[in-house]
LUMKENU-416486 format. One record per residue (C-alpha): chain; residue in three letters; x, y, z. Coordinates in nm, 3 decimals. Layout:
N
A/ALA/X/Y/Z
...
***
This chain:
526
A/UNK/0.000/0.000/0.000
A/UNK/0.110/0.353/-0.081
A/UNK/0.238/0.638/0.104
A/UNK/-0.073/0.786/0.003
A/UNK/-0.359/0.522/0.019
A/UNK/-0.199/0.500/0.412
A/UNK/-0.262/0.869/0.465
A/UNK/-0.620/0.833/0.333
A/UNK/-0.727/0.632/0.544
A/UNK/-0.636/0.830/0.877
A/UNK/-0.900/0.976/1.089
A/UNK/-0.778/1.255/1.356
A/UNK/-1.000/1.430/1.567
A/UNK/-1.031/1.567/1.893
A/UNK/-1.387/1.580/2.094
A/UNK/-1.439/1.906/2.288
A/UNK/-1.708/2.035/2.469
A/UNK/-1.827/2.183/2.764
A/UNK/-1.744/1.963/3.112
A/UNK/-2.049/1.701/3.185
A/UNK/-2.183/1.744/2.813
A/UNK/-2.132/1.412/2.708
A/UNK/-1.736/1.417/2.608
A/UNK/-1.579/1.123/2.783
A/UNK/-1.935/0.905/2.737
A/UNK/-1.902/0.958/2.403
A/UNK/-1.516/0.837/2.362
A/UNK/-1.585/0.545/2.538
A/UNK/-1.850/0.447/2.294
A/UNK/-1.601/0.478/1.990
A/UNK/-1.411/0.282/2.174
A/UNK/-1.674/0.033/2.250
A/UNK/-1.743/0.075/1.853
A/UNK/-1.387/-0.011/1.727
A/UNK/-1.424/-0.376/1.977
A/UNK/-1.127/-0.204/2.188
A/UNK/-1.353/-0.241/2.497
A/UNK/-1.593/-0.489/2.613
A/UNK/-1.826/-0.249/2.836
A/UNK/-1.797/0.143/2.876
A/UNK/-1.715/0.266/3.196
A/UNK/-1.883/0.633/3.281
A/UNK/-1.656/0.958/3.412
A/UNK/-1.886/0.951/3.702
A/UNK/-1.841/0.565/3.767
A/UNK/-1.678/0.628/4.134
A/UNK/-1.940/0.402/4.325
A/UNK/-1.913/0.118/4.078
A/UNK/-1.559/0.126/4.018
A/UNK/-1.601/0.114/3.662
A/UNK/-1.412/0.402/3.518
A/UNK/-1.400/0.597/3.187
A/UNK/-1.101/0.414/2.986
A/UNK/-0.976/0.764/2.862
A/UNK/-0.942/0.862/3.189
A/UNK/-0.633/0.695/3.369
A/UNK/-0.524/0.876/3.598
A/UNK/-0.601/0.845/3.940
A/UNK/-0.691/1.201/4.041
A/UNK/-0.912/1.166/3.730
A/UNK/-1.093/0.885/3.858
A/UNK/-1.135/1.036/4.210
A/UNK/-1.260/1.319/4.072
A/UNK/-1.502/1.217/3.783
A/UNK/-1.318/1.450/3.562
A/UNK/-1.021/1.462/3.258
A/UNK/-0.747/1.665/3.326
A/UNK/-0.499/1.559/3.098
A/UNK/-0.562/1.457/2.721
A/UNK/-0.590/1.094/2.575
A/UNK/-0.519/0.942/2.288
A/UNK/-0.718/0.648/2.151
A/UNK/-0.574/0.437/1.825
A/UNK/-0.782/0.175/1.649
A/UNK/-0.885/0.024/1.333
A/UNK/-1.262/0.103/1.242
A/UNK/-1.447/-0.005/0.874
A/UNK/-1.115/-0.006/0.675
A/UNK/-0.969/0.346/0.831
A/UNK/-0.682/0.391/1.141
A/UNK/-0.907/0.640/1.374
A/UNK/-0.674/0.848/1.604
A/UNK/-0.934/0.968/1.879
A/UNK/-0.794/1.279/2.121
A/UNK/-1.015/1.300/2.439
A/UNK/-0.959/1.644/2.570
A/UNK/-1.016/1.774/2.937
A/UNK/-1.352/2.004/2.923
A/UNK/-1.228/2.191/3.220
A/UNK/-1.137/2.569/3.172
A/UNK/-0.851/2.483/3.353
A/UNK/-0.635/2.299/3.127
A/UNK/-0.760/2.453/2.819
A/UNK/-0.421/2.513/2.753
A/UNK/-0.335/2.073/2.739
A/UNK/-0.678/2.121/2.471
A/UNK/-0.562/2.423/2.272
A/UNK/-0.195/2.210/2.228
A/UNK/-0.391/1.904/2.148
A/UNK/-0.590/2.140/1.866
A/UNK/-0.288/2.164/1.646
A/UNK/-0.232/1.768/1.594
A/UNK/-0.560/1.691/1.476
A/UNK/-0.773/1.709/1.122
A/UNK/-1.137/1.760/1.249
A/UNK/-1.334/1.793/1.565
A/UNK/-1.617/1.623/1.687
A/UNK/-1.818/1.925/1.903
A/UNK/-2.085/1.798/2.145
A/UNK/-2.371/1.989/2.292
A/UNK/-2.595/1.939/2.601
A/UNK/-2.907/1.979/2.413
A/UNK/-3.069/2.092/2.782
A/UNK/-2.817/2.379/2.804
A/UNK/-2.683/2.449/2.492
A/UNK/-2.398/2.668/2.369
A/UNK/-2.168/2.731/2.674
A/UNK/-1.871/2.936/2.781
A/UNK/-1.577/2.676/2.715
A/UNK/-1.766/2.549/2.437
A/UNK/-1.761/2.898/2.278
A/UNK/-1.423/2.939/2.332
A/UNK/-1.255/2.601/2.190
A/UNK/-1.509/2.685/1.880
A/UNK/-1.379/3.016/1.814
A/UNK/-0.979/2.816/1.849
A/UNK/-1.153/2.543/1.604
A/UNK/-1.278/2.849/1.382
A/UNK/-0.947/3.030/1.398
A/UNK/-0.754/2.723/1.225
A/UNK/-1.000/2.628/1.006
A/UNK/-1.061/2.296/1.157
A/UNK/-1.418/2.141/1.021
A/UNK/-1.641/2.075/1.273
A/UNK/-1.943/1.836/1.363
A/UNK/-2.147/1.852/1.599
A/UNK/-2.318/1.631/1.811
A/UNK/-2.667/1.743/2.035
A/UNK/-2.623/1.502/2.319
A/UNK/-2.911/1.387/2.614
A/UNK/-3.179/1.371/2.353
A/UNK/-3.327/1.106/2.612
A/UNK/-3.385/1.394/2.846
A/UNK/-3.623/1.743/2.867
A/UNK/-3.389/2.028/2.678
A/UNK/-3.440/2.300/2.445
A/UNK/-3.630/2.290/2.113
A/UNK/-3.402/2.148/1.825
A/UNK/-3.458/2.446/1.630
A/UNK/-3.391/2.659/1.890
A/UNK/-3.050/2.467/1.922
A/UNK/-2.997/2.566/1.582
A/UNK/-3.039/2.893/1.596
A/UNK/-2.828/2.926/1.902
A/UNK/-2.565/2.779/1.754
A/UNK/-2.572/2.999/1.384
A/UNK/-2.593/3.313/1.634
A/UNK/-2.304/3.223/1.868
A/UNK/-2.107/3.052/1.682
A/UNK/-2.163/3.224/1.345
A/UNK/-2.156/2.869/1.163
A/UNK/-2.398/2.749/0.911
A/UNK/-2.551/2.451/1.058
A/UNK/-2.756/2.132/0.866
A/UNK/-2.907/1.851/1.038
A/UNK/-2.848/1.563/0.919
A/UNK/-3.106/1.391/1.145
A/UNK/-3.418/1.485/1.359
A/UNK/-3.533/1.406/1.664
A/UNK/-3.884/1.334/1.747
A/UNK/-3.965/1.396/2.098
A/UNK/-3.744/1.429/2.392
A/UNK/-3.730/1.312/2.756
A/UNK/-3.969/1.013/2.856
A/UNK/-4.121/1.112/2.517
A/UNK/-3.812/1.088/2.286
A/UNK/-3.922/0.799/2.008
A/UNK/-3.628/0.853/1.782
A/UNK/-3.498/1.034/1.468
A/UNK/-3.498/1.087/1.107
A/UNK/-3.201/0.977/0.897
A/UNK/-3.226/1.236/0.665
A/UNK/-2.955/1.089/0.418
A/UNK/-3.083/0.732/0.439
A/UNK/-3.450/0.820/0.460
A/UNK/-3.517/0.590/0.739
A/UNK/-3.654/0.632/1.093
A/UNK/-3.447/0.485/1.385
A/UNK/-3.646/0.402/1.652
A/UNK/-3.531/0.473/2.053
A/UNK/-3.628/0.130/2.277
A/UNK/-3.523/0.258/2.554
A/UNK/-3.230/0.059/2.570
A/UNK/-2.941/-0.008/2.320
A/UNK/-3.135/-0.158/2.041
A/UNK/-3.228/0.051/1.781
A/UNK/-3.473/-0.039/1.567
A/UNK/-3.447/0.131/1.186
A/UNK/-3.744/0.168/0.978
A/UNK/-3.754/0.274/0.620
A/UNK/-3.980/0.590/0.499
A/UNK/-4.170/0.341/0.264
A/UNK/-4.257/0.092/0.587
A/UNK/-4.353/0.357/0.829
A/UNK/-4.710/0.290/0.761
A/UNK/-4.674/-0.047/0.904
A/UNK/-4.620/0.145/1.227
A/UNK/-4.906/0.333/1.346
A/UNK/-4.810/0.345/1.727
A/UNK/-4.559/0.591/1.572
A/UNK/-4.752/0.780/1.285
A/UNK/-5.044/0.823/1.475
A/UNK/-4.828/0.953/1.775
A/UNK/-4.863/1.355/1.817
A/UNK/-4.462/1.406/1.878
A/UNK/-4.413/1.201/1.559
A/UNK/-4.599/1.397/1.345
A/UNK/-4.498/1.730/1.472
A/UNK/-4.165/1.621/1.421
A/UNK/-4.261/1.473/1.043
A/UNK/-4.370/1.884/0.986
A/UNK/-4.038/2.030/1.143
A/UNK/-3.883/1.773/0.908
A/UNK/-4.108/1.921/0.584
A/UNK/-3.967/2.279/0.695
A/UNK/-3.605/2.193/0.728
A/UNK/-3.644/2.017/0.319
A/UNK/-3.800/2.330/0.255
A/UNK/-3.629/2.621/0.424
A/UNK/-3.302/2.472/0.564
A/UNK/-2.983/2.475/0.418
A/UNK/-2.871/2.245/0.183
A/UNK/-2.571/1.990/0.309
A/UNK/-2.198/2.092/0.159
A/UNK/-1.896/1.850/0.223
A/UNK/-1.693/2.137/0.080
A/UNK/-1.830/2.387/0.307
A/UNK/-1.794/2.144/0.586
A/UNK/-1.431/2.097/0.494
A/UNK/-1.357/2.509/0.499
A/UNK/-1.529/2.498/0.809
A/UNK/-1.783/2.724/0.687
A/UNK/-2.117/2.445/0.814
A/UNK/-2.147/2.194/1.035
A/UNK/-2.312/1.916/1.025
A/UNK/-2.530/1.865/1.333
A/UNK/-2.637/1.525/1.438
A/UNK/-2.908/1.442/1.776
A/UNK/-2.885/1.198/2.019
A/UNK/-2.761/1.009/2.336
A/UNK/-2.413/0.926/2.424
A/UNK/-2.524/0.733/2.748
A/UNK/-2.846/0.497/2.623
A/UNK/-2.652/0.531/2.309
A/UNK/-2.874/0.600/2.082
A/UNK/-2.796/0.752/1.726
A/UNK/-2.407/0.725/1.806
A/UNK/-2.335/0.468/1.577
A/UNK/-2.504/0.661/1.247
A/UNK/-2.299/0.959/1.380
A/UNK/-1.963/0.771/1.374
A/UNK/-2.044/0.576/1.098
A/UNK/-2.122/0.893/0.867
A/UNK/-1.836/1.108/1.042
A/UNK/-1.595/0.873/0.876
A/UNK/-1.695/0.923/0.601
A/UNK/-1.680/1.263/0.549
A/UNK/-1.400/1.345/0.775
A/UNK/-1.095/1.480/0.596
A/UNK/-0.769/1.289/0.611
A/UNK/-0.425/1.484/0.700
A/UNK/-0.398/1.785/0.549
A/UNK/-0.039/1.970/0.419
A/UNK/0.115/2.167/0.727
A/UNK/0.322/2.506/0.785
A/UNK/0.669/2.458/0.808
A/UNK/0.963/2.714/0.836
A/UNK/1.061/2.590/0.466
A/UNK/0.702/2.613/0.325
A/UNK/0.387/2.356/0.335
A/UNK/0.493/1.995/0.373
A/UNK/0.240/1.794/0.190
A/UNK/0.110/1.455/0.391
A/UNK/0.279/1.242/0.081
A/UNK/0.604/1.407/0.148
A/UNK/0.817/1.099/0.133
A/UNK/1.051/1.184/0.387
A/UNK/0.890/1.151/0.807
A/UNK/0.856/1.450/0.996
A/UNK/0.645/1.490/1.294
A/UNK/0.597/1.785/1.585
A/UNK/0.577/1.697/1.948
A/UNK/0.234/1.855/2.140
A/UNK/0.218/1.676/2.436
A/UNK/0.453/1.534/2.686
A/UNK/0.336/1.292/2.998
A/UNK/0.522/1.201/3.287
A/UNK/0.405/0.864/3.452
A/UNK/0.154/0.678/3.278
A/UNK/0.335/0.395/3.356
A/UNK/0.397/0.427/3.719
A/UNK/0.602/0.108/3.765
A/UNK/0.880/0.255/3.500
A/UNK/0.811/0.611/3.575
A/UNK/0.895/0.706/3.229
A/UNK/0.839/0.962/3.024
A/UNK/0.614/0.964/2.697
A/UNK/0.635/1.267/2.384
A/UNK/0.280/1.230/2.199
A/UNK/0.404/1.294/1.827
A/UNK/0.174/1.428/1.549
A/UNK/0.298/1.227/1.216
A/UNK/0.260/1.490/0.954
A/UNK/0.459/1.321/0.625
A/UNK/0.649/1.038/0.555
A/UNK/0.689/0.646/0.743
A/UNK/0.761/0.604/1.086
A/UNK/0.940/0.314/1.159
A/UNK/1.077/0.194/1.543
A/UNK/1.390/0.233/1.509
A/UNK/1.476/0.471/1.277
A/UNK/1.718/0.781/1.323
A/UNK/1.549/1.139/1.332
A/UNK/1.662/1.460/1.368
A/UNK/1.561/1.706/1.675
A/UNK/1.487/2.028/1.420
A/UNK/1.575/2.270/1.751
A/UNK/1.949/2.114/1.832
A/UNK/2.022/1.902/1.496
A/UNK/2.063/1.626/1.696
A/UNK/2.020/1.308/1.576
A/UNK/1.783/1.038/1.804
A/UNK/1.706/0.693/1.765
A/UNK/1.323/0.609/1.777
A/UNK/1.371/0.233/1.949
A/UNK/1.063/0.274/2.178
A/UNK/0.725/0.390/2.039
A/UNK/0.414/0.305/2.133
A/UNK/0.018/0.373/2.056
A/UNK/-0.257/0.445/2.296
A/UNK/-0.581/0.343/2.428
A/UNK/-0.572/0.616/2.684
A/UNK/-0.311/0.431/2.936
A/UNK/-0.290/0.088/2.792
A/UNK/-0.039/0.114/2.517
A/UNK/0.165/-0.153/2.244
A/UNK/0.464/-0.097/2.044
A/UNK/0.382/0.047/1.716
A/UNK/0.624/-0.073/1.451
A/UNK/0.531/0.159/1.164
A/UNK/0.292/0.461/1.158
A/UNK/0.138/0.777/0.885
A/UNK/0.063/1.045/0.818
A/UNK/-0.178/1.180/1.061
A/UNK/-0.124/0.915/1.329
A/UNK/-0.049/0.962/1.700
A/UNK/0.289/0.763/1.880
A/UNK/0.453/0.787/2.208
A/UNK/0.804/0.777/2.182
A/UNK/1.026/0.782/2.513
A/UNK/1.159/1.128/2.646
A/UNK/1.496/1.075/2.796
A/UNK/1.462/1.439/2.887
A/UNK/1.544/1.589/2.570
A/UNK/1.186/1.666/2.373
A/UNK/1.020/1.980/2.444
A/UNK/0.661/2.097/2.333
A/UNK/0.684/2.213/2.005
A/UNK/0.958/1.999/1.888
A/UNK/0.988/1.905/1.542
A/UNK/1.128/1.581/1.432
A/UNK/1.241/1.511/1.085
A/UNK/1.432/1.261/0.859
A/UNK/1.696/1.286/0.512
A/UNK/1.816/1.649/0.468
A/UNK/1.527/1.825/0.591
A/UNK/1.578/2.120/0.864
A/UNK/1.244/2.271/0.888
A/UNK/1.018/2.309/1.193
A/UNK/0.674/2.283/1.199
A/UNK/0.460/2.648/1.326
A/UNK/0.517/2.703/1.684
A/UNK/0.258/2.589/1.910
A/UNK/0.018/2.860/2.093
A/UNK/0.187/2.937/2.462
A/UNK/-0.046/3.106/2.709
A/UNK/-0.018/3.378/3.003
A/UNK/-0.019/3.206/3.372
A/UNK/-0.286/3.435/3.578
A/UNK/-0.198/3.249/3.897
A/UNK/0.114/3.237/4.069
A/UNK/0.231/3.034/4.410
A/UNK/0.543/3.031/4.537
A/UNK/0.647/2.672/4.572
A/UNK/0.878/2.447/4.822
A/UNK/0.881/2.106/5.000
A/UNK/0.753/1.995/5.332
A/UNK/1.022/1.764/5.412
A/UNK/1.424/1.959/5.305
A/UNK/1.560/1.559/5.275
A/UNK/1.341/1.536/4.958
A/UNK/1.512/1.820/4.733
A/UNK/1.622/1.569/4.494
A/UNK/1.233/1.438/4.444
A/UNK/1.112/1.748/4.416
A/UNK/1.331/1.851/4.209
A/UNK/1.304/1.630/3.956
A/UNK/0.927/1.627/3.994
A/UNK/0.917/1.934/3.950
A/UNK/1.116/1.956/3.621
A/UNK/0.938/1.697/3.494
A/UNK/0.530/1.835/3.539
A/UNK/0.659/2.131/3.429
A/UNK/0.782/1.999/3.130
A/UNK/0.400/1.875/3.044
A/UNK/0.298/2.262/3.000
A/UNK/0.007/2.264/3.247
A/UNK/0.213/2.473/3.478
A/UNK/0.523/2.715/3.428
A/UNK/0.833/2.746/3.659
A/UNK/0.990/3.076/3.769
A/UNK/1.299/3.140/4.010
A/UNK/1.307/3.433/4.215
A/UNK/1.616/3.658/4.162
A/UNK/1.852/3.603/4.379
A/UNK/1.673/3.432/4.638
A/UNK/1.634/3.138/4.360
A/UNK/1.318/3.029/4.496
A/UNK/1.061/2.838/4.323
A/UNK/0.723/3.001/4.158
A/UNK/0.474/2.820/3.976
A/UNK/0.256/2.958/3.756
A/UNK/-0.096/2.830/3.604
A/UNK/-0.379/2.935/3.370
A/UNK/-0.626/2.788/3.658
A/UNK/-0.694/2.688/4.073
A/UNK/-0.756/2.280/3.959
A/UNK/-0.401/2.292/3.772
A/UNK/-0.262/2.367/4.090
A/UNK/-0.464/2.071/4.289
A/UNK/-0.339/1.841/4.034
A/UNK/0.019/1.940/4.080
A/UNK/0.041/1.853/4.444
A/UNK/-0.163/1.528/4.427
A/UNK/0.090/1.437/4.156
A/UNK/0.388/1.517/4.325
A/UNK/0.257/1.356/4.647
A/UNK/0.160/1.008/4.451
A/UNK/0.416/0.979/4.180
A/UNK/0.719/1.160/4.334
A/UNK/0.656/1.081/4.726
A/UNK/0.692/1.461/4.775
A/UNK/0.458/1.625/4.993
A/UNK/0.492/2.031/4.864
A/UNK/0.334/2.350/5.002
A/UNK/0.184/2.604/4.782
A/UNK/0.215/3.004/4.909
A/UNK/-0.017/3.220/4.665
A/UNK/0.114/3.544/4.541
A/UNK/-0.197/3.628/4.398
A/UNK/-0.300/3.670/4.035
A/UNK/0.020/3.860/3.840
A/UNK/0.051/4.008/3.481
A/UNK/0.420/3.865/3.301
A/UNK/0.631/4.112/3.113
A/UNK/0.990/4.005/2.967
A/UNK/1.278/4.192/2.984
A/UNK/1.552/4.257/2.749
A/UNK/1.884/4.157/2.914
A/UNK/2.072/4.485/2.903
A/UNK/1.753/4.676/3.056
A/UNK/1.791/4.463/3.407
A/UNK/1.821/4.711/3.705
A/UNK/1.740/4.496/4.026
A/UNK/1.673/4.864/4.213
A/UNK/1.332/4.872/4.032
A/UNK/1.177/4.582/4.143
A/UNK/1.030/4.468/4.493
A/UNK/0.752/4.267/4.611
A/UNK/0.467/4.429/4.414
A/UNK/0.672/4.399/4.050
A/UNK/0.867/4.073/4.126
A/UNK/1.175/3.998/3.928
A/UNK/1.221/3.635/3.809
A/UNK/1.329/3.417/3.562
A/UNK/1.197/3.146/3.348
A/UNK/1.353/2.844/3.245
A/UNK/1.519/2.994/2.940
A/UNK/1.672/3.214/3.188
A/UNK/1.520/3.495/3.037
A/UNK/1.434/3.777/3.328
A/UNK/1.029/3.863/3.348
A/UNK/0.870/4.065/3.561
A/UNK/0.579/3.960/3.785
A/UNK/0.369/4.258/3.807
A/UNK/0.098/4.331/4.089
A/UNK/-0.189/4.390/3.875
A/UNK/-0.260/4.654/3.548
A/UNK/-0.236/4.935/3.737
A/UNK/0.134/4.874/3.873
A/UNK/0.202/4.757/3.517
A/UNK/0.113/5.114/3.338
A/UNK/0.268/5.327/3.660
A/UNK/0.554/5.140/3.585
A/UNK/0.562/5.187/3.198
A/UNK/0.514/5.558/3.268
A/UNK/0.788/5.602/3.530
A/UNK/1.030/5.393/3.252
A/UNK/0.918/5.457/2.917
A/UNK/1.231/5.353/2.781
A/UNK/1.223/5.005/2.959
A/UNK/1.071/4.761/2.658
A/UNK/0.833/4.533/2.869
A/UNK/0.776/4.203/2.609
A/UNK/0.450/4.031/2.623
A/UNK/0.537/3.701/2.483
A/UNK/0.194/3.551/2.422
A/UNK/0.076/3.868/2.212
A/UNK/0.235/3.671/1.918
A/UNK/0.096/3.310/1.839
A/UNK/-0.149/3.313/2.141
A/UNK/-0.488/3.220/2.087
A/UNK/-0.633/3.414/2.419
A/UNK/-0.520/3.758/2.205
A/UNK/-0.739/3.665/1.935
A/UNK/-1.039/3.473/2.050
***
């Protein structure tokens, strides 16, 4: 098989949504799909100890939430589907916004009794912002919510996307009965349980519990008005992410999930070309490259090792072969790689084009990191860094454990949830995060995997400005505009809040304060 027919038959995607819409429900079903598990656990599975597979770590499981992303590989109806399960919490939108750039598509799900919310909104307008094509799933159809069309128009309005159902519901709640196919022109009929039954147009008649049912034919009406009125399906728009394609039903009976998956596939797009320093690398390109967007610490606590989550964006991967690290020019040996169902992993002796692999950190990769084979010296766009808004000065409870914390507190920070800062000086630890939770996370981590107990001082929420080296005049700074550095060694200041920022600028005008998330950030332009 060619470089090519390998390519086309990769399936990326990340799911995003909201937290409690539906998101991890909804993996585990793929999963369940693709005959990678035998039952699917729930996120909120605490009491039965059944747990959501995409969620492995333990905090997660405790908590009944994702904070970390996961990356699901399988075989489904002759395609390789790479599923990323993102965290829904605000929180670690920063882990999602990463996870953004490695994939082809996104699967967008909706509480259909709430609607369009706030971190929905905002990983949309990300979505929006690099053209990724969306579809959309309206999830909890088995429950009360709002009016389908209103869902519709919500979403046009909001999100400024064309939508077009390509199913209706009739009913909802106790009186949900099922929904049009609308591509098929059959009616799949909700049991109440997992069976679905499917029924033709042409044999409805057969059924009169359901055509002479008052939801049914209101919903047979809506269904005349959408032929009528609505707008008409385009793959091509879908693909610019100009519409999306909006499908209803239940992630947790599941009902309709299958016909969503099924019909996903099939229009998802395989990998696209990518930016590179040297111009767009095409897919085909027949020499491997790859960028690094995620790197995990400890998902195999018995080894304790280290795992980079590669994007393949051209080429073969092989285990084994030599690449070079774009940033140093050093060459690395690829002996261990691995693929994913969330923490459960096998060697992977050959991956594509659009594919996800683990490959072991010794310490080396960094977020961003491009990896490439023959003569090529490009790098791939630089990934989207973010402001902390939370800092805490950092240290551990017991002074005999410097060497744990240390090193677990090189390696989390090397993950990109949280960001390290030394005091001048005093050299002093400061962490800083996007979010509270990140912060929780950090200390039950370094408490479980590194056996250090740490304690966290707040310093209150801080605005970052950089420095330029020969501009550094320690007389300047106190407690209120902090100086530090980060781990480039570049000096920042820590300022108080706006107001001591633009007091400052006014006292120094010819100090150059850097924002460094001004340029590629996508919290400046969402």
């Amino acid at each position: 098989m060619t470089l090519q027919d390998e390519m086309k038959k990769r399936r990326t995607f990340a799911i995003i949504s909201h937290p409690d819409a539906g998101k991890t429900t909804m993996t585990e079903k793929l999963l369940l799909y693709g005959n990678l598990i035998r039952s699917a656990g729930t996120v909120k599975g605490k009491k039965s100890g059944k747990f959501a597979t995409s969620d492995w770590m333990e905090i997660e499981k405790q908590r009944g939430i994702s904070v970390t992303s996961s990356v699901m590989n399988f075989p489904y109806q002759g395609h390789q589907i790479n599923i990323l399960d993102t965290p829904g919490h605000e929180d670690f939108s920063e882990d999602t916004y990463r996870t953004l750039t490695a994939v082809d598509s996104v699967v967008m799900i909706i509480d259909s009794t709430k609607g369009i919310e706030a971190q929905t909104l905002k990983l949309f307008k990300v979505c929006r912002m690099r053209g990724i094509p969306i579809f959309t799933f309206i999830n909890k159809l088995d429950r009360e919510g709002k009016d389908p069309f209103e869902l519709l128009d919500e979403i046009e309005e909001v999100l400024d996307i064309q939508t077009c159902p390509m199913n209706w519901p009739a009913g909802m709640g106790k009186r949900f009965l099922g929904i049009f196919n609308r591509q098929k022109e059959e009616f799949v009929r909700y049991n109440g349980d997992e069976e679905e039954t499917i029924i033709p147009y042409t044999e409805l008649h057969a059924h009169s519990d359901l055509t002479e049912n008052a939801m049914f034919q209101d919903a047979k009406e809506e269904l005349a008005l959408l032929d009528e009125a609505g707008d008409n399906f385009s793959l091509d728009d879908v693909l610019a992410g100009e519409q999306t394609p909006v499908f209803f039903g239940s992630a947790l009976a599941p009902f309709g999930v299958e016909t969503f998956f099924n019909t996903f596939v099939s229009m998802a797009p395989a990998p696209g070309p990518r930016k590179s320093t040297e111009g767009v690398v095409s897919p085909d390109h027949p020499e491997f490259s790859g960028f690094i967007f995620k790197i995990q610490a400890n998902m195999n606590p018995a080894h304790r090792d280290r795992i980079a989550f590669v994007r393949v964006c051209s080429g073969k991967f092989e285990r084994g072969m030599e690449v070079k690290l774009s940033r140093t020019g050093k060459t690395i040996k690829l002996a261990q790689s691995q693929q994913f169902v969330a923490s459960s992993r096998g060697t992977v002796e050959e991956a594509y084009a659009g594919d996800i692999i683990g490959i072991y950190d010794p310490n080396i990769y960094r977020i961003g990191d491009t990896l490439v084979t023959g003569k090529d010296k490009f790098e791939y766009d630089e990934l989207p860094q973010f402001p902390p808004e939370l800092f805490k000065k950092v240290t551990a409870k017991n002074v005999m454990k410097a060497k744990q914390f240390k090193k677990g507190l090189e390696q989390l920070v090397q993950e990109g949830a949280i960001q390290l800062f030394k005091r001048h000086r005093t050299e002093s630890y400061i962490l800083g995060a996007v979010g509270e939770l990140q912060y929780e996370v950090f200390q039950y981590r370094m408490k479980n995997e590194y056996n250090v107990e740490v304690m966290l001082e707040s310093i209150g929420e801080r605005i970052p400005r950089w420095l330029q080296a020969e501009q550094i005049d320690e007389s300047l700074f106190d407690e209120g505009n902090l100086l530090v550095r980060d781990r480039e060694e570049n000096h920042l200041v820590l300022f108080r809040n706006e107001f001591a920022l633009n007091w400052f600028q006014e006292k120094h005008p010819d100090m150059k304060l850097i924002d460094l998330f001004e340029v590629n950030s996508y919290d400046q332009t969402t």
